[in-house]
C-alpha positions, 0 to 999 in steps of 0.5 A: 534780798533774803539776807537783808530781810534775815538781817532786819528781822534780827536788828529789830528782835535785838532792838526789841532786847529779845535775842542776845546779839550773838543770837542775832548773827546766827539768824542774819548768817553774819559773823558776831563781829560783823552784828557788833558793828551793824548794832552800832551803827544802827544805834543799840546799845548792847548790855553784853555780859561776861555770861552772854559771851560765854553762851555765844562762844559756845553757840559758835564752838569757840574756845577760850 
């Protein structure tokens, strides 16, 4: 339950365009794969930039 309640309080402060969407995966404790798809499925539209990738990537320690 305290997942769920992690999850829908990031779905909403992304709906709310607020956090990026990585952001919004680290707050859920989910992959940023995983917040890719449950964004699409429930609906918002991302506006990713090249730059927003690169802070995510960075965010998780991964590298190009």
């Amino acid at each position: 339950m305290k997942e769920f309640v992690k999850l829908m309080g990031a779905i909403e402060l992304l709906r709310r365009e607020e956090i990026s969407i990585g952001k919004a995966a680290e707050i859920a404790g989910i992959t940023l794969y995983e917040m890719i798809k449950i964004a699409d499925d429930v609906g918002i539209l991302l506006a990713y930039s090249e730059k927003d990738l690169e802070k995510d990537l960075e965010r998780f320690n991964w590298q190009r």
